[in-house]
C-alpha positions as CSV (number, residue, x, y, z in Angstrom):
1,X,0.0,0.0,0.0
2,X,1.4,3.2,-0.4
3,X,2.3,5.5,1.4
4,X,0.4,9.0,1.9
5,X,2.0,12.5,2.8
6,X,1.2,15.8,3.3
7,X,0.1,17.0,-0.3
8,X,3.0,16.9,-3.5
9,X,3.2,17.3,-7.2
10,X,1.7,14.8,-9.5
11,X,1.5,14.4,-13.0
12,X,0.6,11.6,-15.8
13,X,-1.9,9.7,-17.5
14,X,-3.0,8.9,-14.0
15,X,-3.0,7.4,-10.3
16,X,-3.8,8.1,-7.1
17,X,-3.5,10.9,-4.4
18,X,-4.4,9.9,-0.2
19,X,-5.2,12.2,2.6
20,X,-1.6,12.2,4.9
21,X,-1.3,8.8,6.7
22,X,-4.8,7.3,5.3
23,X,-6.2,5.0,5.9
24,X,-4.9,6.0,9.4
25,X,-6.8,9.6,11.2
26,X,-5.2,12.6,9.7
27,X,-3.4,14.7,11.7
28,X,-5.1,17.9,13.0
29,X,-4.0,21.8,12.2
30,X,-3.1,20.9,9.0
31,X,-3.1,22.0,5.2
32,X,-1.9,19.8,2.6
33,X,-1.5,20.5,-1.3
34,X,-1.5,18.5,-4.4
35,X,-0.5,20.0,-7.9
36,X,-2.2,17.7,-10.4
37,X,-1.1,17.8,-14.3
38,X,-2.2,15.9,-16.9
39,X,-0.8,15.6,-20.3
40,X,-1.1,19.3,-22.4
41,X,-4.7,19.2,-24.0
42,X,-6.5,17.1,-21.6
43,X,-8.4,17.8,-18.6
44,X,-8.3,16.3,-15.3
45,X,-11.3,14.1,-14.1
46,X,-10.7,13.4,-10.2
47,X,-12.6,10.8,-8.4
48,X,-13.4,10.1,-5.1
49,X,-12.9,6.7,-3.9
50,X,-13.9,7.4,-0.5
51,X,-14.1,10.7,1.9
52,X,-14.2,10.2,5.7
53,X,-13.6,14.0,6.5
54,X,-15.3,15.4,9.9
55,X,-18.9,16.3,9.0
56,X,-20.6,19.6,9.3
57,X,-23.2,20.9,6.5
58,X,-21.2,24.2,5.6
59,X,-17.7,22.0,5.7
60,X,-16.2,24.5,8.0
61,X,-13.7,22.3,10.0
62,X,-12.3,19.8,7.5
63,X,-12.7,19.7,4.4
64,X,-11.2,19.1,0.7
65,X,-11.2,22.1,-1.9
66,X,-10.8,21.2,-5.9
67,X,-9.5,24.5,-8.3
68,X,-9.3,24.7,-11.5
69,X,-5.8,25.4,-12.3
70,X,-2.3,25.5,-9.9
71,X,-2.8,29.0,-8.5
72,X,-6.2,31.4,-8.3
73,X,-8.1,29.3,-10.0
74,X,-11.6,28.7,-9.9
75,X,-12.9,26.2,-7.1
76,X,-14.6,23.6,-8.5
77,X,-16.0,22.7,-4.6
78,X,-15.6,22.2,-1.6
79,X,-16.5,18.4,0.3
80,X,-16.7,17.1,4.2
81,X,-18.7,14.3,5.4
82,X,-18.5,10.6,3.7
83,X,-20.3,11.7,0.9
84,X,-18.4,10.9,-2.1
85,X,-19.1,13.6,-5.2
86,X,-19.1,12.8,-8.5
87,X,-16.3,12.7,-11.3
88,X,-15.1,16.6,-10.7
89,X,-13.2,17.5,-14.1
90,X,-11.3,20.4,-14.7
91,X,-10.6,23.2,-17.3
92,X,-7.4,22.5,-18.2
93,X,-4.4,20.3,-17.5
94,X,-4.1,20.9,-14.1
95,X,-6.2,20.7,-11.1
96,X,-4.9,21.7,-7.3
97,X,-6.4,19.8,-4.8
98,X,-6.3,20.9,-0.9
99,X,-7.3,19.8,2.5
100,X,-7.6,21.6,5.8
101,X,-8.3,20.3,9.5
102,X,-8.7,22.0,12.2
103,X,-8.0,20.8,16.0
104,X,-10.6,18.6,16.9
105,X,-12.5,15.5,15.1
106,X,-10.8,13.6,12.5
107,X,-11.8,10.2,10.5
108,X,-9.8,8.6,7.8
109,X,-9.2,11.3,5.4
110,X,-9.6,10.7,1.5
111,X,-8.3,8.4,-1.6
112,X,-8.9,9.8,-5.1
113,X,-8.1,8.7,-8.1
114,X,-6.7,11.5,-11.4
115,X,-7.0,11.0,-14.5
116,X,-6.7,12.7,-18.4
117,X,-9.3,12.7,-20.4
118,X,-10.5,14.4,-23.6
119,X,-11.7,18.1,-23.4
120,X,-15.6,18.1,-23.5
121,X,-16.3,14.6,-24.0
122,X,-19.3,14.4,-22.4
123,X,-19.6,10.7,-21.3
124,X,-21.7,9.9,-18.1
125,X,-19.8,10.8,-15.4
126,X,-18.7,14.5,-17.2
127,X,-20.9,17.5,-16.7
128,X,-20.7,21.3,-15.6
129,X,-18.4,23.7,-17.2
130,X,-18.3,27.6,-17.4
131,X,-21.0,29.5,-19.3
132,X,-20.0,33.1,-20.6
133,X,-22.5,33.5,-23.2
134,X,-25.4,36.5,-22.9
135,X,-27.5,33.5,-23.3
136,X,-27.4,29.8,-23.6
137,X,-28.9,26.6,-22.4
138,X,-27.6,23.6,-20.4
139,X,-28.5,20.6,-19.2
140,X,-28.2,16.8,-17.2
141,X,-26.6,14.6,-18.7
142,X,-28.5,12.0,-21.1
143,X,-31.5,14.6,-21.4
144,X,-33.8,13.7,-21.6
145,X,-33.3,10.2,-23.5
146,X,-32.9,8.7,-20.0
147,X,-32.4,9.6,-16.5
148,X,-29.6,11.4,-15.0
149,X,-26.4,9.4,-13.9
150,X,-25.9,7.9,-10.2
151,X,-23.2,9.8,-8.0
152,X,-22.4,12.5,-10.1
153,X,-22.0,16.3,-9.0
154,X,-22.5,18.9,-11.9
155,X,-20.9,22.2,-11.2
156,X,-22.3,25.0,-13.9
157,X,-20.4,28.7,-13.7
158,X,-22.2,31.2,-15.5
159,X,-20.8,34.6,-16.2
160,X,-22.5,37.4,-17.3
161,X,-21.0,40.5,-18.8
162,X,-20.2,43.3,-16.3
163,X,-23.3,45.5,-15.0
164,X,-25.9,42.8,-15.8
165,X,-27.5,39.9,-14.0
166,X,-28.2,36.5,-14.7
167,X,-31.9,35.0,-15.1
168,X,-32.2,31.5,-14.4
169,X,-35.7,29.9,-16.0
170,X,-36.0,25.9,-15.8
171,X,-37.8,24.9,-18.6
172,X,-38.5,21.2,-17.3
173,X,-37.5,19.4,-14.4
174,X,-37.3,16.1,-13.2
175,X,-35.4,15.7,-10.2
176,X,-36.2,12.7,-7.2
177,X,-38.4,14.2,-4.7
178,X,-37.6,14.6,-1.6
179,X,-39.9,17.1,1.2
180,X,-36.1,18.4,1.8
181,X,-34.4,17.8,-1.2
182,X,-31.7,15.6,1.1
183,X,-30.6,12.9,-2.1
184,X,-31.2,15.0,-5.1
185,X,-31.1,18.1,-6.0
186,X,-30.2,21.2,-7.8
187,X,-29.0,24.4,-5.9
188,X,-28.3,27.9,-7.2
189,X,-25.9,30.4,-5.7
190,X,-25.1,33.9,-6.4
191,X,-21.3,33.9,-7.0
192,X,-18.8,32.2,-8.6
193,X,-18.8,29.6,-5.4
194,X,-20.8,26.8,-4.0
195,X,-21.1,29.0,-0.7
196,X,-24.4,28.1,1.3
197,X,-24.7,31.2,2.8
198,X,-25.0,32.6,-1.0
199,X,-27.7,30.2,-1.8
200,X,-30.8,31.0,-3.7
201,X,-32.5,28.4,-3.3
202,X,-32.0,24.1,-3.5
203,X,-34.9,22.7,-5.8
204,X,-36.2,18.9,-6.2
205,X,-39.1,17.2,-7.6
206,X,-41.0,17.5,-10.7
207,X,-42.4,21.3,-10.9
208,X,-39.5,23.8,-12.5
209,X,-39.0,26.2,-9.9
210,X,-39.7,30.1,-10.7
């Protein structure tokens, strides 16, 4: 088994990055970095083969941050809890991943797998990306020849141009139902971040919201 340390620089077709010391407890106080890079012209699809990170519904404690990119980038999200996401892919080559604990509560930390893949292709598992048009349309993947993939987190940016806002309008919707919308779901945010305390609202079931 390999051995798992603070963060590092990785790069290839693939393999594997670990929380430092899983499948022991990760240490407390800690931040840890990995630089991911993937051939030039691919993007990086990271995936989550388990997550045991100390749970809290804003993931203010522990948690794991994806960006796009080695430096400023975007952040793809942010993940506590032993809820695995989805495949998260990013815009180019390279990806940083980071994770930071605080003193108390630990578990087991995280194993996640990298990998290149071709730019756009939109199999199962690949969704999300960054919308910069004035106007445009997106959508789940397999719409709506068949239902939405298992396990997969779909992170949509959209950008308007300076001075304007963006209007959001659900033409159909299909989503399990849920009284709480606890298994699935689609939330919006104002921002460039999945931040609840920006959140407009988190929509399920089968009438498109307003």
């Amino acid at each position: 088994r390999p051995t798992f340390t603070c963060g590092g620089v990785v790069s290839g077709e693939s393999g594997f990055i670990g929380s430092e010391g899983f499948p022991g407890v990760y240490p407390p106080n800690s931040k840890c970095t990995w630089k991911i890079t993937v051939p030039e012209g691919k993007v990086v699809v990271l995936s989550f083969r388990y997550l045991d990170l100390e749970s809290d519904n804003l993931c203010r404690y522990d948690f794991v941050d994806i960006y796009n990119g080695h430096a400023n980038g975007q952040r793809i999200g942010r993940f506590c809890g032993t809820v695995k996401p989805g495949a998260l892919v990013s815009n180019s080559n390279k990806m940083l991943v980071q994770m930071t604990s605080d003193a108390n509560t630990a578990g087991s930390g995280f194993i996640a797998k990298f990998s290149a893949a071709e730019p756009h292709e939109r199999g199962d598992q690949y969704c999300g990306g960054r919308l910069e048009k004035p106007s445009g349309s997106f959508q789940t993947p397999n719409w709506p020849e068949r239902d939405y993939p298992a396990g997969v987190t779909c992170s949509w940016h959209i950008v308007a141009p300076k001075n304007q806002l963006i209007e959001l309008k659900f033409e159909k919707f299909d989503v399990e139902r849920d009284n709480y919308c606890r298994y699935d779901y689609v939330a919006v945010f104002n921002g460039g971040e999945i931040n609840d305390a920006k959140r407009i609202g988190k929509y399920c079931g089968d009438s498109p919201p307003a």
